[in-house]
Each structure stands twice: as structure tokens, then as C-alpha cells.
MOPAC internal coordinates of N, CA, C and O (Angstrom, degrees):
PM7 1SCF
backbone

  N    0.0000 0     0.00 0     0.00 0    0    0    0
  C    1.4493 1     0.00 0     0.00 0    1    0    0
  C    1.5309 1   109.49 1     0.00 0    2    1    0
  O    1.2310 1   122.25 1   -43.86 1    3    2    1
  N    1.1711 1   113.29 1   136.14 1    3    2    1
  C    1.6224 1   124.92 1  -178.00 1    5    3    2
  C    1.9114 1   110.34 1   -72.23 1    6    5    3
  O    1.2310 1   121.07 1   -22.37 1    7    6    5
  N    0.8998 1   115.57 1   157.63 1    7    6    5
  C    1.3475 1   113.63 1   165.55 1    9    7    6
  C    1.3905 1   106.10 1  -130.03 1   10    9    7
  O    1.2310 1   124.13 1   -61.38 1   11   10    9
  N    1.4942 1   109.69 1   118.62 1   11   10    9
  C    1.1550 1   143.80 1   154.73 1   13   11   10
  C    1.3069 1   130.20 1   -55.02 1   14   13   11
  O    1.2310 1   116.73 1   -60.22 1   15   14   13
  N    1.9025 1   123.82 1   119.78 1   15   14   13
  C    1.4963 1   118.79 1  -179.67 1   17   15   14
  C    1.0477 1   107.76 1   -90.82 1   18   17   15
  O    1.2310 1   122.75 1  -114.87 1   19   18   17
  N    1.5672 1   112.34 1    65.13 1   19   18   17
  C    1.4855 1    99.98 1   177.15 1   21   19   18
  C    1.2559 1    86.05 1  -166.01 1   22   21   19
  O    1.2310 1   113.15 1   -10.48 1   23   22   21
  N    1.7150 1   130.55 1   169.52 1   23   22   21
  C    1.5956 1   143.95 1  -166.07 1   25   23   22
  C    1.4726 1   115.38 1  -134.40 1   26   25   23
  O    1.2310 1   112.11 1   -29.12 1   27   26   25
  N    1.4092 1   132.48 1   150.88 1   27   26   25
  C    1.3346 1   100.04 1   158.29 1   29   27   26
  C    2.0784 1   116.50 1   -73.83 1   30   29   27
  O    1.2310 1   131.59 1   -40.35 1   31   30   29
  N    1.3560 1    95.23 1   139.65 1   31   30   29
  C    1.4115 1    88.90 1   165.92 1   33   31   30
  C    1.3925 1    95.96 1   110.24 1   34   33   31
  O    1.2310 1   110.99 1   177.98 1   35   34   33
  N    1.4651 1   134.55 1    -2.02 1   35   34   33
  C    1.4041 1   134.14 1   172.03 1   37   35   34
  C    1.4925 1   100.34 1   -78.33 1   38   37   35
  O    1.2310 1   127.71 1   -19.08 1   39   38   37
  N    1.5657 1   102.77 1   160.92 1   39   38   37
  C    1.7439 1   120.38 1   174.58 1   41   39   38
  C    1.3816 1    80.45 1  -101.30 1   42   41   39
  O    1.2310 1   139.90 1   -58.28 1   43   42   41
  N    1.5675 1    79.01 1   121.72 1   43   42   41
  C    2.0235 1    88.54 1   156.86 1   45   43   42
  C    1.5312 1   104.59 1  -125.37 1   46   45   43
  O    1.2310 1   124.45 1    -3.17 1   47   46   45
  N    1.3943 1   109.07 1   176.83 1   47   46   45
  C    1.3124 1   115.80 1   163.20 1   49   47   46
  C    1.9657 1   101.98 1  -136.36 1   50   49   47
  O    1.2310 1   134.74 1   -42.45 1   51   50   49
  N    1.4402 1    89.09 1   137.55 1   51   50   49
  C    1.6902 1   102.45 1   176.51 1   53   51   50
  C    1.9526 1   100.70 1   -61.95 1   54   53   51
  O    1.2310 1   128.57 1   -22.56 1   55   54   53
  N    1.5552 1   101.10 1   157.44 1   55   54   53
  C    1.5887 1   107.41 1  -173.72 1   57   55   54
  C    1.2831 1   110.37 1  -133.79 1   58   57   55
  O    1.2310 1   121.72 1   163.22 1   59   58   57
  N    1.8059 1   114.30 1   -16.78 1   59   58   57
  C    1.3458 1   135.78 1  -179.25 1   61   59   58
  C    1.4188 1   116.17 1  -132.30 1   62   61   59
  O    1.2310 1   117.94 1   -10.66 1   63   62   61
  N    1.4248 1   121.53 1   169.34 1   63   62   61
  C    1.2032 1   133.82 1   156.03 1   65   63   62
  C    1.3601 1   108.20 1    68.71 1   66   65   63
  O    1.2310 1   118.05 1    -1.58 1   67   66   65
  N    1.3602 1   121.32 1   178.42 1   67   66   65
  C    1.6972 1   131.43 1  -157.60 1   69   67   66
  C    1.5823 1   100.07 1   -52.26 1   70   69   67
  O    1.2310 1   107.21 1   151.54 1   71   70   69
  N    1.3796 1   141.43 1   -28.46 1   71   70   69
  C    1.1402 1   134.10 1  -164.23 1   73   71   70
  C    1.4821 1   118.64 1  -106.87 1   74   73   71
  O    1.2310 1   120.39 1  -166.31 1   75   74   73
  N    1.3829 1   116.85 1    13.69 1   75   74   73
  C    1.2840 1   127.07 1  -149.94 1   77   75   74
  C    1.9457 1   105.40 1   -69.71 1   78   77   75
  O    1.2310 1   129.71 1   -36.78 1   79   78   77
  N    1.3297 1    98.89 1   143.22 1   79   78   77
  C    1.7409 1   107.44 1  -178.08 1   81   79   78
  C    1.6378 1    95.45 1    89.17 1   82   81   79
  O    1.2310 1   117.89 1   151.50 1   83   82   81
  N    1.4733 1   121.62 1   -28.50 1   83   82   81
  C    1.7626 1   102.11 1   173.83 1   85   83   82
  C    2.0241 1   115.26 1   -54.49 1   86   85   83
  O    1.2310 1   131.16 1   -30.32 1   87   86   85
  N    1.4417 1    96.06 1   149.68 1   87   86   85
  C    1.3707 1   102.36 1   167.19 1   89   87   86
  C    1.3531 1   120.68 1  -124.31 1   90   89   87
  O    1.2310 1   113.06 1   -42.18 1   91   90   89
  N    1.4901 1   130.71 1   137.82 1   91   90   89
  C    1.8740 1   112.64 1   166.61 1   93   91   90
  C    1.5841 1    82.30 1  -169.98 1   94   93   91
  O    1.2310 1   124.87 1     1.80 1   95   94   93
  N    1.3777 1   108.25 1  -178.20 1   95   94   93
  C    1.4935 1   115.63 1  -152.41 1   97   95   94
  C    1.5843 1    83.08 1  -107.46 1   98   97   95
  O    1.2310 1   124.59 1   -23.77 1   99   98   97
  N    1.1730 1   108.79 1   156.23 1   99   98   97
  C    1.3093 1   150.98 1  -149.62 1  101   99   98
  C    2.0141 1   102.92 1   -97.58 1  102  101   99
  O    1.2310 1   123.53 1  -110.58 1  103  102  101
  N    1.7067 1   110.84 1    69.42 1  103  102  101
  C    1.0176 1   105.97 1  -176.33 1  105  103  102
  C    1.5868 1   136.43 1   -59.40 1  106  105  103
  O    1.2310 1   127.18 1   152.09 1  107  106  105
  N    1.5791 1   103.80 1   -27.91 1  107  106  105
  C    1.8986 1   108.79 1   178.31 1  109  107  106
  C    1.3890 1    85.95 1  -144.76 1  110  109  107
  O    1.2310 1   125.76 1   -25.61 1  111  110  109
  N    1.1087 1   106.54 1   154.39 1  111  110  109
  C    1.6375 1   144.41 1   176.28 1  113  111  110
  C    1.5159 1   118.76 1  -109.19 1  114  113  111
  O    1.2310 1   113.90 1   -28.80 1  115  114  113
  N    1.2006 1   129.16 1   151.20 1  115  114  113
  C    1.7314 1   133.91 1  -164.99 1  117  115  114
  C    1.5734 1    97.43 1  -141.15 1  118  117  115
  O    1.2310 1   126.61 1  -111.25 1  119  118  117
  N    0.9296 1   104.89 1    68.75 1  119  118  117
  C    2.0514 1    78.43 1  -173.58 1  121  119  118
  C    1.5368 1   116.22 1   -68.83 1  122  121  119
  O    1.2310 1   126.10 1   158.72 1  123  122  121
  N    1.7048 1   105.88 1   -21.28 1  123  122  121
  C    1.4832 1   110.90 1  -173.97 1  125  123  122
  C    1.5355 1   108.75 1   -70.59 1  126  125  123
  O    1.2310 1   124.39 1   153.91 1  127  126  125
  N    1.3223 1   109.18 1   -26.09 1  127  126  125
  C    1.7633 1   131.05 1  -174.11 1  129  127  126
  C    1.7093 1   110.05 1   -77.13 1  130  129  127
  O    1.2310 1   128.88 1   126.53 1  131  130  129
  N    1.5825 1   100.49 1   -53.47 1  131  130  129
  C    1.0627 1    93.38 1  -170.52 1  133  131  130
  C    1.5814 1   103.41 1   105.80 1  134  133  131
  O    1.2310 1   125.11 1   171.42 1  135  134  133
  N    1.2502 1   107.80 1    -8.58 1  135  134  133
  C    1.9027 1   106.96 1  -163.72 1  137  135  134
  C    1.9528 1   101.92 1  -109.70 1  138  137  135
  O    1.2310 1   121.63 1   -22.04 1  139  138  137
  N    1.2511 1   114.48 1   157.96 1  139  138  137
  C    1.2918 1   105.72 1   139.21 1  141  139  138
  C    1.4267 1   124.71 1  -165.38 1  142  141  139
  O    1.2310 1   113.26 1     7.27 1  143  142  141
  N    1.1957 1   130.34 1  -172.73 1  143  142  141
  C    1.3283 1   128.27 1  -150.72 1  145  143  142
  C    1.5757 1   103.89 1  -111.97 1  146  145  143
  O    1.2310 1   125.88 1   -66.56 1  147  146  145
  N    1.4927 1   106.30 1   113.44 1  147  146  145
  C    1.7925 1   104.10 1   168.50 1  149  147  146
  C    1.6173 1   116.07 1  -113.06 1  150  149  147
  O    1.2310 1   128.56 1   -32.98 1  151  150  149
  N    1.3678 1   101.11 1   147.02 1  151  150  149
  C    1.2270 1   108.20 1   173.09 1  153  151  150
  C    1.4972 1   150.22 1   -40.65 1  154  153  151
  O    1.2310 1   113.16 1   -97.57 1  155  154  153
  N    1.5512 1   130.53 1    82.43 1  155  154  153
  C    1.5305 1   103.34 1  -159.86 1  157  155  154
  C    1.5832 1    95.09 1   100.92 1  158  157  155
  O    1.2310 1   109.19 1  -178.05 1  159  158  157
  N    1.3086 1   137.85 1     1.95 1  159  158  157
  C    1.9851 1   134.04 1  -178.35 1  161  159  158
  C    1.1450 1    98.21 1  -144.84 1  162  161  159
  O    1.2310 1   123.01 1   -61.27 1  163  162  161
  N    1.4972 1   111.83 1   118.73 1  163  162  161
  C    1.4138 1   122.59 1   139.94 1  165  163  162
  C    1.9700 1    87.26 1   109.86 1  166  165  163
  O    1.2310 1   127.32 1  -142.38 1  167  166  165
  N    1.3035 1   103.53 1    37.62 1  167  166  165
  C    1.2633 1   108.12 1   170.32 1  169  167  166
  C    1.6525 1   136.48 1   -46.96 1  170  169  167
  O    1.2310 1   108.59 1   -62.44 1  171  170  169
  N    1.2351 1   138.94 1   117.56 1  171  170  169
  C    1.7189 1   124.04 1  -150.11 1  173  171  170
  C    1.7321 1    90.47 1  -140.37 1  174  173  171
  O    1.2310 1   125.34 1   -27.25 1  175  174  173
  N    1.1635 1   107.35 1   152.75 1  175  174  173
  C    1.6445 1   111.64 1   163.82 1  177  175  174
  C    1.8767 1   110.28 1  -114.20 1  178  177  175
  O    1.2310 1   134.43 1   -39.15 1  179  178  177
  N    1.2859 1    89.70 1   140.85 1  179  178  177
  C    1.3982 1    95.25 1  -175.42 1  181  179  178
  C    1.4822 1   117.79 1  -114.55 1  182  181  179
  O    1.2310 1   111.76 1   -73.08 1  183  182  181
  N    1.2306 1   133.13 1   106.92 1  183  182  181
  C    1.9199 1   112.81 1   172.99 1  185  183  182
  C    1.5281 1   111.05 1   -57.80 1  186  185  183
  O    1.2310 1   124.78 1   -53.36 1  187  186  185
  N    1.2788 1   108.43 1   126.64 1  187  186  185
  C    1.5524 1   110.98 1  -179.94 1  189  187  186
  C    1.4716 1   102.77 1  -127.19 1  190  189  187
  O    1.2310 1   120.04 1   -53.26 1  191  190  189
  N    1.3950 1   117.53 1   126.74 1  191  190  189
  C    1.3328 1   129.26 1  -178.59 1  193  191  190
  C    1.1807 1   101.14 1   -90.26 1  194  193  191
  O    1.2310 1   120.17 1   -18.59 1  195  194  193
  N    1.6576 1   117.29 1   161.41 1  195  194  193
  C    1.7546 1   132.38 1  -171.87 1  197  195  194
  C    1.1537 1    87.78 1   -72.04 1  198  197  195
  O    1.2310 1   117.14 1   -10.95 1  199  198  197
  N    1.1316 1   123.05 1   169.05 1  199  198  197
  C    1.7196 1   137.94 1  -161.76 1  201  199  198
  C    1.6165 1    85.95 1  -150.02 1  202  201  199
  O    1.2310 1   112.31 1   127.20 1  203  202  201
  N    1.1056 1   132.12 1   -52.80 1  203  202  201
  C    1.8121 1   141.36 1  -173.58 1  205  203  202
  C    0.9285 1    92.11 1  -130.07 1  206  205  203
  O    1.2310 1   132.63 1   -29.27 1  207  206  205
  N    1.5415 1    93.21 1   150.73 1  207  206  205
  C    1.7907 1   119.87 1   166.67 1  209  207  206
  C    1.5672 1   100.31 1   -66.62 1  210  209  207
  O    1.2310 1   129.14 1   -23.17 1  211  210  209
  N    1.2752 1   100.00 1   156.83 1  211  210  209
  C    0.9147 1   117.96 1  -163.47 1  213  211  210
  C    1.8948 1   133.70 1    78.33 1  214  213  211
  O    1.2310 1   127.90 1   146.86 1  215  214  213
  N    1.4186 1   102.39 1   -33.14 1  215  214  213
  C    1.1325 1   117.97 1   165.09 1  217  215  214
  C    1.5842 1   146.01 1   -67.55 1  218  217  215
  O    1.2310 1   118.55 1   -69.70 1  219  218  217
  N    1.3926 1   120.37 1   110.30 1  219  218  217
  C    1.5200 1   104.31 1  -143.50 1  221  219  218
  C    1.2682 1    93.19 1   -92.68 1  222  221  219
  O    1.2310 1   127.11 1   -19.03 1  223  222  221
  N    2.0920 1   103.93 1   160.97 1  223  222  221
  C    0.8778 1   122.41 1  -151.59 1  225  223  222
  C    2.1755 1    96.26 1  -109.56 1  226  225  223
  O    1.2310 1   123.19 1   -20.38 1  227  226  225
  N    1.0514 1   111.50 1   159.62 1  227  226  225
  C    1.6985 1   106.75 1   174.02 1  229  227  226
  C    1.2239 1   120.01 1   161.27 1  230  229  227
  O    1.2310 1   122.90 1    -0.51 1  231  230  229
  N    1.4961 1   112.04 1   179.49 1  231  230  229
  C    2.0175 1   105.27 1   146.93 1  233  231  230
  C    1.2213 1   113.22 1   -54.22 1  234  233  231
  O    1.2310 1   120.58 1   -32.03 1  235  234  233
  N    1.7448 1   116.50 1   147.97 1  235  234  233
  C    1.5624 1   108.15 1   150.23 1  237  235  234
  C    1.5006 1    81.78 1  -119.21 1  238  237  235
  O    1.2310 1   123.40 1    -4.51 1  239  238  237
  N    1.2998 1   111.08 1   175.49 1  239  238  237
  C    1.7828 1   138.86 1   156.01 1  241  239  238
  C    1.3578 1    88.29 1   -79.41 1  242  241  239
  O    1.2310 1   116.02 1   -31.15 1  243  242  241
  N    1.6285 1   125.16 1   148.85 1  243  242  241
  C    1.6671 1   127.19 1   140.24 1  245  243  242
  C    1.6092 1    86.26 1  -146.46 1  246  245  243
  O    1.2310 1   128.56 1    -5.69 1  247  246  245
  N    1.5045 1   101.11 1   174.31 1  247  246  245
  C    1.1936 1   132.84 1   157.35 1  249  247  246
  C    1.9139 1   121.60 1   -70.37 1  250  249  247
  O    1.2310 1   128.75 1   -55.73 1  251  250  249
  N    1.1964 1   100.76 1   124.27 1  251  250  249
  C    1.6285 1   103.29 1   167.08 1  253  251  250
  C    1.2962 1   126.06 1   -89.48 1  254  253  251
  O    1.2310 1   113.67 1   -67.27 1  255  254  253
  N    1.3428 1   129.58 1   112.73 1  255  254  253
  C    1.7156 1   115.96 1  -177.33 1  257  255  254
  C    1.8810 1   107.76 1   -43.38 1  258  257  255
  O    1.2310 1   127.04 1   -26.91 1  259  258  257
  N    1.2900 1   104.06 1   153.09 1  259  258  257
  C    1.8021 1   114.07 1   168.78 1  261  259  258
  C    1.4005 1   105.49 1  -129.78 1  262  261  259
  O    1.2310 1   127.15 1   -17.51 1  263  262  261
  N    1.2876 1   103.85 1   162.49 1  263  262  261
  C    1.6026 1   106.76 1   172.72 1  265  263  262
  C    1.6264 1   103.50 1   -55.81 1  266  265  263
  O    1.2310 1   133.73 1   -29.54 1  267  266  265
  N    1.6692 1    91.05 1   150.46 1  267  266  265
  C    1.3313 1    97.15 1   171.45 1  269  267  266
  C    1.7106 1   117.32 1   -79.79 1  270  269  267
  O    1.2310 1   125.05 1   150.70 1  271  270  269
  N    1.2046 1   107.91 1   -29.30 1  271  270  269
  C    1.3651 1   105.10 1   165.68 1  273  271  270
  C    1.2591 1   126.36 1   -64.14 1  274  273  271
  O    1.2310 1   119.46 1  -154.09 1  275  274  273
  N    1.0740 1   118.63 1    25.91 1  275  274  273
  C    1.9595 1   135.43 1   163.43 1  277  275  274
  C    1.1939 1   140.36 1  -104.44 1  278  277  275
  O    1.2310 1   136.96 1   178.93 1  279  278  277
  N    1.8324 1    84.76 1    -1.07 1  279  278  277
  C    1.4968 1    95.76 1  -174.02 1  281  279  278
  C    1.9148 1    93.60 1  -151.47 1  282  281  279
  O    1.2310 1   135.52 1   -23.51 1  283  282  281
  N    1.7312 1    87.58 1   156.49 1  283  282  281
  C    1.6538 1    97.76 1  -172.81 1  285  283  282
  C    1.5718 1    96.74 1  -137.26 1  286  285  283
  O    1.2310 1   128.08 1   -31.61 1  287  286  285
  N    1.5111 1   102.04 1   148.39 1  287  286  285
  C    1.5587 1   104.70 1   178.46 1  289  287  286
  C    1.2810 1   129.29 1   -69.01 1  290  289  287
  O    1.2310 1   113.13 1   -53.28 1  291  290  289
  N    1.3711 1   130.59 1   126.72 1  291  290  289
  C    1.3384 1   115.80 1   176.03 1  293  291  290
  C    1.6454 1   128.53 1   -76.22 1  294  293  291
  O    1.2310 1   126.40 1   -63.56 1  295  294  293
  N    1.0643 1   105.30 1   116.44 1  295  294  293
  C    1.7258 1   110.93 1  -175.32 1  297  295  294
  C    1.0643 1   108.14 1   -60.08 1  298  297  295
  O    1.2310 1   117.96 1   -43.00 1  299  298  297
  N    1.7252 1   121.49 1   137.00 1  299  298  297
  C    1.5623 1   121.37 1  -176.10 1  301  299  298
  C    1.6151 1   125.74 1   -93.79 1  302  301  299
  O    1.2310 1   136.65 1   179.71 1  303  302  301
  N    1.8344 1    85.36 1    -0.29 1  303  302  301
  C    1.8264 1    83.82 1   171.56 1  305  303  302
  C    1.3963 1    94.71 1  -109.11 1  306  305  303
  O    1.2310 1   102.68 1   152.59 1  307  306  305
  N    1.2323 1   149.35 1   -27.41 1  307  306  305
  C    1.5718 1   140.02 1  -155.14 1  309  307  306
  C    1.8819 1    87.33 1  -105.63 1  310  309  307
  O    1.2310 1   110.14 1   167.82 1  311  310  309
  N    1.2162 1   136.12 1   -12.18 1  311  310  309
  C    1.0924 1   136.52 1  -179.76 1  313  311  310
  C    1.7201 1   119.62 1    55.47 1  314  313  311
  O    1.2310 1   123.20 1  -158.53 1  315  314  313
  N    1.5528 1   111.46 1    21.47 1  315  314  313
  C    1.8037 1   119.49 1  -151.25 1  317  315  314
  C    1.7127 1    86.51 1  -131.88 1  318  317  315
  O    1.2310 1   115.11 1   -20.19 1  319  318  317
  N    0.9962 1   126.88 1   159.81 1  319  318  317
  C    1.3509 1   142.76 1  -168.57 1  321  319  318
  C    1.3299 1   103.41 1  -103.92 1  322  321  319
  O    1.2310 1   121.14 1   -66.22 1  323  322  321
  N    1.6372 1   115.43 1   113.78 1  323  322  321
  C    1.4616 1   118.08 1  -151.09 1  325  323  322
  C    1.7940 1   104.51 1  -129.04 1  326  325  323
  O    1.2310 1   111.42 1   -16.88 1  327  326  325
  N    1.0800 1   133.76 1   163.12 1  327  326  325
  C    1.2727 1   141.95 1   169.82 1  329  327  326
  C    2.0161 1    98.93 1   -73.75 1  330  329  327
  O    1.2310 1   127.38 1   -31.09 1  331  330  329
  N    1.1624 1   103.41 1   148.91 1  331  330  329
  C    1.7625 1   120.63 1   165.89 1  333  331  330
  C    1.2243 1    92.52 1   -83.84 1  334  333  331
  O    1.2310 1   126.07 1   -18.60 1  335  334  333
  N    1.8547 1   105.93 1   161.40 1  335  334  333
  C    1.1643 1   129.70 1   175.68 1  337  335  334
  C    1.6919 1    80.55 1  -160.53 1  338  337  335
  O    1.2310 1   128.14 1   -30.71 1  339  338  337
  N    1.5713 1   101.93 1   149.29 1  339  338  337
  C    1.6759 1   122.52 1   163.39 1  341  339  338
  C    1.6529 1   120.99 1  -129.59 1  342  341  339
  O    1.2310 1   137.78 1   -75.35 1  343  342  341
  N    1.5497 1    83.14 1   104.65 1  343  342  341
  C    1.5925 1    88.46 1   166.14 1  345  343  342
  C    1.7029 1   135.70 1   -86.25 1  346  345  343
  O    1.2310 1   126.83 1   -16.74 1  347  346  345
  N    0.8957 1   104.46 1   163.26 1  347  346  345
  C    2.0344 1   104.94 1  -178.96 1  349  347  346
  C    1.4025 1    99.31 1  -113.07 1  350  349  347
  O    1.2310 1   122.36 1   -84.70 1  351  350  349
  N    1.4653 1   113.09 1    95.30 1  351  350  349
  C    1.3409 1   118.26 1   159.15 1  353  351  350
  C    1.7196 1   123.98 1   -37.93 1  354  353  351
  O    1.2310 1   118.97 1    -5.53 1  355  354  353
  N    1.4933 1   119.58 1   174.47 1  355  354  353
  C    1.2060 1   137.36 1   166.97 1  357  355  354
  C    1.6640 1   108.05 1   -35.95 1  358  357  355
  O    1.2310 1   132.14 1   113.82 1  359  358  357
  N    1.7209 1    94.17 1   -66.18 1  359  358  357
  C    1.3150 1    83.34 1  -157.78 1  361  359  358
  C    1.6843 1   116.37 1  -116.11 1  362  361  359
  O    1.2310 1   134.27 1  -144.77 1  363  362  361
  N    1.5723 1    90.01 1    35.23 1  363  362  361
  C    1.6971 1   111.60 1   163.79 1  365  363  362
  C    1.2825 1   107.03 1   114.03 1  366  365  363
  O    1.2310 1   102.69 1   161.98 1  367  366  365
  N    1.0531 1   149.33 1   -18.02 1  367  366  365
  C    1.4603 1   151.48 1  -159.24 1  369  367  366
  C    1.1208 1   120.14 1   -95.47 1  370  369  367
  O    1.2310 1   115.51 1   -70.92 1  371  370  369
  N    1.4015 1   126.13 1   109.08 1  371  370  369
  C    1.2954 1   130.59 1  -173.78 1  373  371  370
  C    1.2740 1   116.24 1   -56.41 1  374  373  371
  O    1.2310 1   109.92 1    -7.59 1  375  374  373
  N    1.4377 1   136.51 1   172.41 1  375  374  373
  C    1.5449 1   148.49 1  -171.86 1  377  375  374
  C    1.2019 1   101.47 1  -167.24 1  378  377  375
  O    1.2310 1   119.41 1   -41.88 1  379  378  377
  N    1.3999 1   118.73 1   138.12 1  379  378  377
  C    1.6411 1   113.80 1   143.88 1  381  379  378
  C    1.9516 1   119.96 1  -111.83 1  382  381  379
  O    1.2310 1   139.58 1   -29.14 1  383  382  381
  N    1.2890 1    79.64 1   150.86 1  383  382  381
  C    1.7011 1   106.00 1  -167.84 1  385  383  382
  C    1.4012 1   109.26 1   -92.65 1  386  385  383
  O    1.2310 1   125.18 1   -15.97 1  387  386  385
  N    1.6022 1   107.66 1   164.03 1  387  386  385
  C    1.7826 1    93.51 1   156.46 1  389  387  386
  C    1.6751 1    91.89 1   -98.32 1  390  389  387
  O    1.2310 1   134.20 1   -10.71 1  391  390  389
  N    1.6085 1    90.14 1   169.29 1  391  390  389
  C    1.6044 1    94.65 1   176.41 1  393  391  390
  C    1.9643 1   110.83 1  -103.19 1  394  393  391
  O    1.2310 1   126.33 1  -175.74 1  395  394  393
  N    1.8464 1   105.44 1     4.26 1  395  394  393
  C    1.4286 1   100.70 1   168.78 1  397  395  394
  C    1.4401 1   109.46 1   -89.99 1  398  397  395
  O    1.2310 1   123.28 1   156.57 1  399  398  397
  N    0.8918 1   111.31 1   -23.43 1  399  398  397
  C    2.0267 1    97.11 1  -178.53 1  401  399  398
  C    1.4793 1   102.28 1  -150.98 1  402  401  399
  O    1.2310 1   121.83 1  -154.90 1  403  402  401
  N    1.4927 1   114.10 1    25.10 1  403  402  401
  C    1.8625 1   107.84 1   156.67 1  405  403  402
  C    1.4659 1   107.22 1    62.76 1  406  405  403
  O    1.2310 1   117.13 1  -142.64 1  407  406  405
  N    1.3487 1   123.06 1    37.36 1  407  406  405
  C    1.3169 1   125.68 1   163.71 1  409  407  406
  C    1.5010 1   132.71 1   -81.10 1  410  409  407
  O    1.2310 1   110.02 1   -63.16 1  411  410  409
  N    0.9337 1   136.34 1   116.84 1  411  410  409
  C    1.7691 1   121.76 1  -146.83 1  413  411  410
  C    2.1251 1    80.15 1  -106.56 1  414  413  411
  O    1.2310 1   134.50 1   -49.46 1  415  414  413
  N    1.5711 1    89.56 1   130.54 1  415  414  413
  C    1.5240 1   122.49 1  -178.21 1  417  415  414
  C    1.6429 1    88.59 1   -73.53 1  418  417  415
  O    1.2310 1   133.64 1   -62.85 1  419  418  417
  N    1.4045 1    91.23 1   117.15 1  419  418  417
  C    2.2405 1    94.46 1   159.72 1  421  419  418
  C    1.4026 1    93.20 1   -98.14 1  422  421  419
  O    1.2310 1   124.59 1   -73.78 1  423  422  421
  N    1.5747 1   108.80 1   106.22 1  423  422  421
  C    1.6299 1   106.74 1   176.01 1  425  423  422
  C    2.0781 1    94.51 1   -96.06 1  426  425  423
  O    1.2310 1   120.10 1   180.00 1  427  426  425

């Protein structure tokens, strides 16, 4: 399994591809893929047939997962879309940082 610099529930902002400069938090994660799904990017329509009565049938809008390498987290003190870094604290516990102004992420 790959490990991914990214979480569900991080602010990212896109850096590539049709959506590039969008930001929204990072609803599902793929680590085996490599992909994941953000909020508001990579918008797709799907025909979805009723499955149950009662259940209507149509387009919806959803989101398409993208590579994760398309997107970088936005740091909440430098407010700019920054590369991860992981440090090993004192007393063993990993953290990640940004690597523009050394801000350690309280995930």
C-alpha cells in the first residue's frame, strides 16, 4: 500500500489539470490508487437508473477521484499551497509540517 501526503479532511488546492487553482477538502482517499476525491474538482455526470421503487432515476453531478499528485495541502498559517514534510518529535510521534514556513499540521 502506497502512502499518501494527503488525509481525508485536508484543504487542498488543485496544481494541475482542468481544475487547476480550485480548493475544497479532500473527501475519500485511495492510497492503493494513488487517487482521491475533493470536493467541488473533477466534476462528472453520471446516468443512474432507480435501483428501488420509489427511487428516482436521472443525471446526478458527483465528483471524480484525481491523482493525488495534483494536489498540495494548503497551510493554515502561510495560507499558500505547500509541499508536506514529516518530522519525529521528542518523544517519538510523527507530525507533518509545511515545508514554506515550518508549521507543524495538528491533524
Amino acid at each position: 500500500m502506497k502512502k499518501l501526503h494527503v488525509k481525508r479532511g485536508d484543504l487542498v488546492e488543485v496544481i494541475s489539470g482542468k481544475d487547476k487553482g480550485k480548493q475544497g477538502k479532500v473527501v475519500t482517499a485511495f492510497p492503493a490508487a494513488g487517487k482521491v476525491v475533493v470536493e467541488g474538482v473533477a466534476l462528472v455526470k453520471k446516468h443512474q437508473k432507480a435501483r428501488m421503487q420509489g427511487q428516482e432515476s436521472g443525471i446526478i453531478t458527483m465528483e471524480a477521484a484525481i491523482d493525488a499528485s495534483n494536489v498540495l495541502r494548503v497551510c493554515s498559517k502561510c495560507g499558500k499551497a505547500a509541499r508536506t514534510g514529516v518530522k519525529i518529535l521528542e518523544d517519538g510521534s510523527k507530525v507533518r509540517y509545511c515545508k514554506k514556513c515550518q508549521e507543524v499540521f495538528n491533524d
